[in-house]
C-alpha positions in Angstrom: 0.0 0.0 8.8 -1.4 0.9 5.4 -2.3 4.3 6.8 1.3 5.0 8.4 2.9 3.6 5.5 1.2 6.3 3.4 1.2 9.6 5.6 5.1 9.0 6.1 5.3 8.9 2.1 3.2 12.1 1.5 4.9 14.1 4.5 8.3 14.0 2.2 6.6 17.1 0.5 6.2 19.3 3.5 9.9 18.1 4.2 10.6 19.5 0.5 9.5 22.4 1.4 11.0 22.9 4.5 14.6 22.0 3.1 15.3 20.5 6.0 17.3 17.4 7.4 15.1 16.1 10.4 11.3 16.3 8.6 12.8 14.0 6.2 13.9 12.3 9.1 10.6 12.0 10.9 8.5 11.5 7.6 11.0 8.0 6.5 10.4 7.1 10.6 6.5 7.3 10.5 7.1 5.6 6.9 9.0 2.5 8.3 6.9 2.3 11.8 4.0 1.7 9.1 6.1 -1.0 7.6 7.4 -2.8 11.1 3.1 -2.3 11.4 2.0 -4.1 7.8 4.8 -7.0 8.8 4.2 -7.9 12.4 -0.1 -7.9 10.9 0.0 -9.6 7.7 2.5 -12.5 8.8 0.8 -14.1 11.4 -2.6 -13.4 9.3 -1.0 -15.3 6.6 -0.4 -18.3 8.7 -3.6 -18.5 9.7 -5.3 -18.6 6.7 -5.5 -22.2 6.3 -3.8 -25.7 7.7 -0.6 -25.6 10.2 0.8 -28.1 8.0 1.0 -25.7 4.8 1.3 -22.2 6.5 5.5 -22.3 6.3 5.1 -22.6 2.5 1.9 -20.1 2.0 4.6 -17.5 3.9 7.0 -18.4 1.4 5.1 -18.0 -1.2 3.4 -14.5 0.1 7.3 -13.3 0.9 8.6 -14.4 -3.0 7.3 -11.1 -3.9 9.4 -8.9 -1.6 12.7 -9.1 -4.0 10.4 -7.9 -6.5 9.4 -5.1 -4.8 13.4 -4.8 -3.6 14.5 -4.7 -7.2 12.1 -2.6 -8.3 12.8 -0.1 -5.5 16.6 -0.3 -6.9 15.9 0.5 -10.7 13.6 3.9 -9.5 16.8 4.9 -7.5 19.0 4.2 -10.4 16.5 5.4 -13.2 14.6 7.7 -11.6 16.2 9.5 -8.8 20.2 9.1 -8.7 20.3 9.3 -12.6 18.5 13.1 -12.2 20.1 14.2 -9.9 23.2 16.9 -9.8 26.5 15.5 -10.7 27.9 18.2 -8.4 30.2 16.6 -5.6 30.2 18.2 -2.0 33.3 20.4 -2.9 31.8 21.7 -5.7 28.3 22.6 -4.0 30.4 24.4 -1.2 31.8 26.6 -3.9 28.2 28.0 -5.3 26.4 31.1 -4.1 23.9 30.7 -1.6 21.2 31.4 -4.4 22.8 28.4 -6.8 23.0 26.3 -4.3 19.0 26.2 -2.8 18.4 26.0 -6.9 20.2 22.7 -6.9 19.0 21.5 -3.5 15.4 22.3 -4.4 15.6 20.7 -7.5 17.2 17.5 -6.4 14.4 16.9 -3.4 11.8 17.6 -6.1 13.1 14.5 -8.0 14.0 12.9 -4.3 10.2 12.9 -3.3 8.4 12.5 -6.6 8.9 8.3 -6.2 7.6 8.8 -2.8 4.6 10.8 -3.1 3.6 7.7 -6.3 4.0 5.7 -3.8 2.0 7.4 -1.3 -1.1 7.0 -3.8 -0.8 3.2 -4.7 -0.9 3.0 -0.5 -3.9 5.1 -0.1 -5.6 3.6 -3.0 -5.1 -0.5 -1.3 -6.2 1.1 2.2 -9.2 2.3 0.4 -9.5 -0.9 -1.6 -9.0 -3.3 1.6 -11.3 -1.3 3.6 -14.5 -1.5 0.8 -13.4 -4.7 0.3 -14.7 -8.2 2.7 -11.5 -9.9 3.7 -11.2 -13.0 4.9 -11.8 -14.3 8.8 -9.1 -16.1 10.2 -9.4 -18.7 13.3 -8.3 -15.8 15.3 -11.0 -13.4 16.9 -9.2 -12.1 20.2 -7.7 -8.9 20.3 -7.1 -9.3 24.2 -2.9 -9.8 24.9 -2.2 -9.7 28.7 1.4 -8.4 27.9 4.0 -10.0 30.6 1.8 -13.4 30.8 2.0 -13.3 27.0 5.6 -12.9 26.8 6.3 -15.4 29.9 4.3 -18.0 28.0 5.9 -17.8 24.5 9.4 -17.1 25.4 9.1 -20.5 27.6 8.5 -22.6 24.2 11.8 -23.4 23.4 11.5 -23.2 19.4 9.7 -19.9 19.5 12.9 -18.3 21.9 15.5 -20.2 19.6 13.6 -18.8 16.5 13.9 -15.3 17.4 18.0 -15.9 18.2 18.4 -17.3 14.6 15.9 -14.1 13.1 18.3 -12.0 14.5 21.5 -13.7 13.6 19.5 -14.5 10.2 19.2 -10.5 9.0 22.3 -9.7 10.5 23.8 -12.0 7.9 21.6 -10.8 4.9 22.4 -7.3 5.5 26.1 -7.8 5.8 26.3 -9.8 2.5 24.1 -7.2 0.4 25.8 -4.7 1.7 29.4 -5.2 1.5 29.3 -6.9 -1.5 30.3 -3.3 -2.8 33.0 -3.1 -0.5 34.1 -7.0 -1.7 33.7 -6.5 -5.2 35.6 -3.0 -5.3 38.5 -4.3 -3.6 38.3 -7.2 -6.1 38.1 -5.5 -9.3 40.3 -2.6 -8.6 43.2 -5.0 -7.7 42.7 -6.2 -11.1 43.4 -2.6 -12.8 39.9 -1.1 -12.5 39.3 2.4 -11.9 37.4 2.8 -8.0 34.2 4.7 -9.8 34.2 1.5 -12.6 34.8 -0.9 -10.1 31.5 0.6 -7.8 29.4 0.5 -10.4 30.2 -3.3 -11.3 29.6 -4.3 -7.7 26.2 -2.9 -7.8 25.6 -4.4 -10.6 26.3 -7.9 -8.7 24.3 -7.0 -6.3 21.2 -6.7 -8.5 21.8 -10.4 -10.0 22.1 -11.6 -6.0 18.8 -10.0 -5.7 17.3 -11.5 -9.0 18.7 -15.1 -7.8 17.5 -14.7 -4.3 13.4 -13.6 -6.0 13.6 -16.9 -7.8 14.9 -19.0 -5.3 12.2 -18.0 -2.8 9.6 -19.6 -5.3 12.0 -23.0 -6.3 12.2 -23.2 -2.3 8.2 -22.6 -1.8 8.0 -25.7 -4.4 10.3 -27.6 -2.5 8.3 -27.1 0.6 5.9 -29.6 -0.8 8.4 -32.8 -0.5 11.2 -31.6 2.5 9.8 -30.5 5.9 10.8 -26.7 6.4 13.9 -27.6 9.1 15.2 -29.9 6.9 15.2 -27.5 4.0 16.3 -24.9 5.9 19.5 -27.1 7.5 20.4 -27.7 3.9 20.9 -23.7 2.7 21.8 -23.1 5.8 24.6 -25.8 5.3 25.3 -24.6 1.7 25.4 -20.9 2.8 28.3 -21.9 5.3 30.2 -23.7 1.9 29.5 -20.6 0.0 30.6 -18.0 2.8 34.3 -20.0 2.8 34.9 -19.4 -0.5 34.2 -15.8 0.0 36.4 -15.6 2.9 39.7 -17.9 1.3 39.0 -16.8 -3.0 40.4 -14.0 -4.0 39.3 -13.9 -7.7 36.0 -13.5 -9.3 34.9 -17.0 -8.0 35.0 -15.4 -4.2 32.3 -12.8 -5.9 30.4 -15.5 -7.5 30.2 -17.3 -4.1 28.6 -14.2 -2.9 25.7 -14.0 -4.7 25.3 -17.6 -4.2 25.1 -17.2 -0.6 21.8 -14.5 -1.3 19.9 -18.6 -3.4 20.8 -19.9 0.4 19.2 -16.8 2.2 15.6 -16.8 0.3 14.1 -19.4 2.4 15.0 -18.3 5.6 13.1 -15.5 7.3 10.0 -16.5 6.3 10.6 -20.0 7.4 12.2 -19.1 10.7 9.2 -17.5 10.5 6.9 -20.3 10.2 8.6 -22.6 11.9 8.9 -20.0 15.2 5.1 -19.2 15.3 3.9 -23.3 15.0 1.0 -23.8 17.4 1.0 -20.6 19.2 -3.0 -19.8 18.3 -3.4 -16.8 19.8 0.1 -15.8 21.0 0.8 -15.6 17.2 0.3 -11.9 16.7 2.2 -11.1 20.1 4.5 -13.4 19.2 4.9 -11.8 15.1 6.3 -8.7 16.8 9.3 -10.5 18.6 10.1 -12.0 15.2 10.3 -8.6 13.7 12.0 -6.9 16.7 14.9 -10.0 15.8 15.5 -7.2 12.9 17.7 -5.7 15.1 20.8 -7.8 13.7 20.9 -6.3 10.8 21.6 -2.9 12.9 24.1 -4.4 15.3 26.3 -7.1 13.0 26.8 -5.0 10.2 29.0 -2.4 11.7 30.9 -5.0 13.3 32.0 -6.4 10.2 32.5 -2.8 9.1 34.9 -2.3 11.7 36.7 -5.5 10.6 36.9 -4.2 6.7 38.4 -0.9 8.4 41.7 -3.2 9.4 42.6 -3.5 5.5 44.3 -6.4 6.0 44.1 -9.1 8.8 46.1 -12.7 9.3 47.9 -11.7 5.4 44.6 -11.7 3.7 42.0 -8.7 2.5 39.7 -7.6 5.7 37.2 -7.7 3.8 37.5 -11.0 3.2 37.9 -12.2 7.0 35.3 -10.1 7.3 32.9 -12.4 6.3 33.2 -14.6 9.1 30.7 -12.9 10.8 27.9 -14.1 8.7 29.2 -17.5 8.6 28.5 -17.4 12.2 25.4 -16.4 11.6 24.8 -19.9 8.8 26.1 -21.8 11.5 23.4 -20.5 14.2 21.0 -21.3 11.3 21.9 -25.0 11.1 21.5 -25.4 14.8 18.4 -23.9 14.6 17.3 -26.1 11.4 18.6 -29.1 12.7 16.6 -28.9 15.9 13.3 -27.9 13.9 13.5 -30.7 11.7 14.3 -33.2 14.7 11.4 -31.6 16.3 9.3 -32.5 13.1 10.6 -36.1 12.9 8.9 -36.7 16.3 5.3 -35.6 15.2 
């Protein structure tokens, strides 16, 4: 995964050179295949490092640093790449000679891939680092997995088949709320008397304190692990997510914005506790198991542009699309709930 992850970053420089769409394309796909690698790997490996009783909350805790790598990755794109590049808009670069315009193009994917090529470095330098270094053994030695009696067996334990249904519904909804909270907060502010450009740049701004709230919940909700079971606390957001996503849908002031970001305290605990709770007491199926979690990342490919489609309407039963819009992830709480009721239930009976 390490290895991928780093040999996609350094092949943006050939694809500099090249000037050309698809080697960037390929380069970000080798990239992100050594992303789907590190996550399907280090999860389950995570889990395993210690009691079943505690592994929902180690994952937690191990997954509170993602926002922090998420916000970090947002101020280099602001600071670093978007702020350096040319202000020129498409019209404007149609008008240049060919010369001017492969000056401008060169010199934006030379501040493009510099973040990535970093990047690149850090990755090498943990492969390096892991490999020289003794890890840990886990309980887990076998590297056999018979694949269709593998996938027979786990998709026959109801919570691991219902977990994979609510990982899917579960991204589905986090995409959708991060990224139409642009579209949301535009709509909002610009029917107050803001300029489009203004209004943008506000939104974004929203969605940065969403992703700040949502880092610090994941460690108040690892805490919390210690006294609630993880279906129980996972009902509850789930619950509050639903009461949050109404507001969204039926205010249409600021508050409906400031229910927004509160939905992103609900969302912290849930992947990795869907997680958790989906891969209880599957030993060795765990790793073969880990990858239908992450394949469950599919929602947030196939929800999104349905609630895009909805936001293309305008307006819909009197109100903003983009409002009703939201729907959709509420949907998506209420599959949650099911799925945290049923866990917790599950855990009473222990």
């Amino acid at each position: 995964g390490l290895g991928m992850y780093a040999f996609g970053a350094f092949l943006f420089f050939p694809a500099m050179l090249s000037g050309s769409y698809y080697p960037f394309l390929i380069a970000y796909f080798i990239l992100t295949c050594g992303l789907s690698f590190l996550e399907t790997s280090s999860n389950p490996y995570i889990l395993s490092m210690g009691t079943e009783e505690t592994a929902t909350r180690r994952l937690n805790l191990a997954q509170s640093f993602n926002p922090m790598g998420s916000l970090l990755g947002m101020y280099v794109a602001m600071n670093f790449i978007q702020n350096r590049l040319s202000p020129m808009d498409t019209i404007e670069r149609s008008q240049l000679s060919a010369a001017d315009f492969e000056a401008v193009r060169d010199s934006d994917l030379g501040v493009l891939i510099a973040p990535y090529l970093i990047i690149g470095i850090v990755i090498l330098v943990m492969l390096i680092l892991i490999r020289m270094v003794k890890m840990p053994k886990n309980a887990d030695q076998s590297h056999d997995i018979n694949f269709f009696p593998t996938l027979k067996r786990i998709f026959s334990i109801s919570y691991y088949r219902e977990g994979v249904i609510a990982q899917f519904f579960y991204v589905g909804a986090q995409i959708m709320c991060w990224t139409f909270v642009i579209q949301y907060g535009t709509r909002l502010f610009m029917s107050q008397g803001m300029g489009e450009k203004a209004a943008e740049v506000l939104s974004q701004q929203y969605n940065i304190v969403a992703m700040i709230i949502f880092c610090a919940s994941r460690f108040i909700c690892t805490f919390i692990l210690r006294y609630l079971s993880p279906g129980l606390l996972l009902k509850v957001l789930a619950i509050a997510a639903c009461g949050f996503t109404i507001g969204v849908i039926f205010i249409q002031d600021i508050g409906g914005i400031y229910c927004l970001v509160g939905v992103s305290a609900c969302m912290s605990l849930m992947f990795p506790t869907i997680y958790g709770i989906a891969l209880q007491g599957l030993g060795d199926d765990a790793k073969f198991g880990a990858a239908g979690l992450i394949m469950a990342i599919l929602g947030g490919s196939v929800l999104p542009p349905l609630q895009a489609s909805i936001i293309d309407m305008q307006t819909l039963f009197g109100m903003p699309a983009v409002n009703v819009s939201f729907v959709l992830p509420f949907i998506c709480f209420v599959v949650i709930i099911i799925y945290g009721h049923r866990s917790y239930v599950r855990e009473r009976r222990r």
